[in-house]
C-alpha positions as CSV (number, residue, x, y, z in Angstrom):
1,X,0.0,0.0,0.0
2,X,1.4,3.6,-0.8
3,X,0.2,6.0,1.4
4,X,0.1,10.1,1.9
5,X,1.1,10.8,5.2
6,X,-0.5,13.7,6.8
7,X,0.9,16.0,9.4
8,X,-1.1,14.7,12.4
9,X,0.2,11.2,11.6
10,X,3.7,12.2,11.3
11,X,3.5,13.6,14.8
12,X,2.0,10.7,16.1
13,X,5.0,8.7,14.9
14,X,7.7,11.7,15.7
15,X,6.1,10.7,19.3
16,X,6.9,7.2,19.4
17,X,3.1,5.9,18.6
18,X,3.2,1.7,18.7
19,X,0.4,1.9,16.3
20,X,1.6,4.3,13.8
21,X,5.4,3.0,13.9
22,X,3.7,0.2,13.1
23,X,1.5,1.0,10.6
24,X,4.3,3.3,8.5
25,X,6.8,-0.1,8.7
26,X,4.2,-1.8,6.4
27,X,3.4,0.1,4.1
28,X,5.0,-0.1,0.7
29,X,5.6,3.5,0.4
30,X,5.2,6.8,2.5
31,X,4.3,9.9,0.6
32,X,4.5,13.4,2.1
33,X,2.4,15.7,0.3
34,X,4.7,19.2,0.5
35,X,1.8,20.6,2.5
36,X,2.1,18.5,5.3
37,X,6.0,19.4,5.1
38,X,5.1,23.0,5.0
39,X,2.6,22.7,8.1
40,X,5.5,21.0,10.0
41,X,8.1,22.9,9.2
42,X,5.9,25.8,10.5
43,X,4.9,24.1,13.5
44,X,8.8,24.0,14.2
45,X,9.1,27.6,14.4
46,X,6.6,28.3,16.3
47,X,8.1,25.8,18.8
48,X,10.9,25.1,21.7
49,X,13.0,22.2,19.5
50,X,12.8,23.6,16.3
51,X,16.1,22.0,15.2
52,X,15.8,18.9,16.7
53,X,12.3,18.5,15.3
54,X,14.1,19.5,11.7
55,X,16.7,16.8,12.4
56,X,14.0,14.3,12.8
57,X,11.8,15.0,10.0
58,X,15.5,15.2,7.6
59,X,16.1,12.1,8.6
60,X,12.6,10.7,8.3
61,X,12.5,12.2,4.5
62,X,16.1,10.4,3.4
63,X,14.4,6.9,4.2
64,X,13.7,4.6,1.6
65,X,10.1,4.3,0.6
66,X,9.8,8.2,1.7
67,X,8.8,10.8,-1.3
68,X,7.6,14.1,-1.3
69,X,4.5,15.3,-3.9
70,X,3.6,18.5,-5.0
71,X,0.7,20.0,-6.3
72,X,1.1,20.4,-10.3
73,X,-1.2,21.8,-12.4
74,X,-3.2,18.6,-12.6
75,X,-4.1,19.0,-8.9
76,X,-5.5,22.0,-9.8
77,X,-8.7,20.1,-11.1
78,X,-8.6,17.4,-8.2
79,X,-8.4,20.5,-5.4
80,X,-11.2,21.9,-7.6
81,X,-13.6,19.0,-8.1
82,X,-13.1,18.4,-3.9
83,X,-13.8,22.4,-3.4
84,X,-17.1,22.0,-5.1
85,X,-17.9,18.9,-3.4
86,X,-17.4,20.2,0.1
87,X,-19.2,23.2,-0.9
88,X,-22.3,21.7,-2.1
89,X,-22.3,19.4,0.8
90,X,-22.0,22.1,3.7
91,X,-19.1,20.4,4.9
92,X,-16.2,22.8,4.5
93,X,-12.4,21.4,5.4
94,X,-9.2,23.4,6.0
95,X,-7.8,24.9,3.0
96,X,-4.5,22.9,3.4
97,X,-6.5,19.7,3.8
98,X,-8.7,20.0,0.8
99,X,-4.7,20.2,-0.9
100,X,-3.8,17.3,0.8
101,X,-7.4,15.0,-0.5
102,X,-6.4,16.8,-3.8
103,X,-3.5,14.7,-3.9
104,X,-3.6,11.9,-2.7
105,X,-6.8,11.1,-5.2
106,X,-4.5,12.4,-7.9
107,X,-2.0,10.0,-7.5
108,X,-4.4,7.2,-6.2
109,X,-3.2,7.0,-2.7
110,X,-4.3,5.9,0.8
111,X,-4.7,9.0,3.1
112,X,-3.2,8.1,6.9
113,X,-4.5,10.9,8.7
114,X,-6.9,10.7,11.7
115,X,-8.7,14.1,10.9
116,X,-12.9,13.2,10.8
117,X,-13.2,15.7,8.2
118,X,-11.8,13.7,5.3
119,X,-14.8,11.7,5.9
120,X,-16.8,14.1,3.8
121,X,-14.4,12.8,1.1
122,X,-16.0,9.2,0.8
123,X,-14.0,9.1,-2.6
124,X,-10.8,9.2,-0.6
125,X,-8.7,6.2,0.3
126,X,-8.1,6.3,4.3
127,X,-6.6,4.0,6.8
């Protein structure tokens, strides 16, 4: 299984979670949409260990089976098409979110992110 990781996941395994650690071991590939690099990145800055939280996720990035996406003009449409979908539904997400559904349906992935939102989504992968 190739997965998008999203930021609350990453955390969760930055933490030491069994369950995560043990979830991102098994999976075929671990992709990290460069939103979810931007919101940690920022999260860093606005904390006490920015450096050693940087270390981490550098080190986390150079393992094999870890990628980084980004949005292309293609995910344009897919951002789009979720946009409109939310819209109609009354069911609005964070912008950076609807980015990161955008694509991980683009490049037909499995979304590992515990945010109840993304069940709006029901066309989106999740574990």
């Amino acid at each position: 299984m190739r997965i998008a990781l999203d930021t609350n996941r990453y955390v969760d395994f930055a933490r030491g979670d069994a369950d995560v650690v043990q979830t991102l071991e098994s999976v075929e590939a671990i992709i990290v949409p460069l939103i979810v690099l931007a919101e940690l990145r920022a999260g860093f800055v606005a904390g006490f260990q920015g450096a050693r939280n940087e270390g981490a996720l550098r080190r986390f990035l150079l393992q094999p089976g870890v990628s980084l996406i980004a949005p292309d003009e293609q995910t344009t449409h897919h951002y789009a098409a979720v946009y409109r979908q939310l819209r109609q539904q009354g069911t609005p997400i964070p912008t950076n979110d609807i980015w990161i559904a955008a694509l991980t349906i683009q490049h037909g992935l499995v979304l590992y992110a515990r945010d109840a939102h993304f069940d709006h989504l029901p066309q989106l992968l999740r574990i």
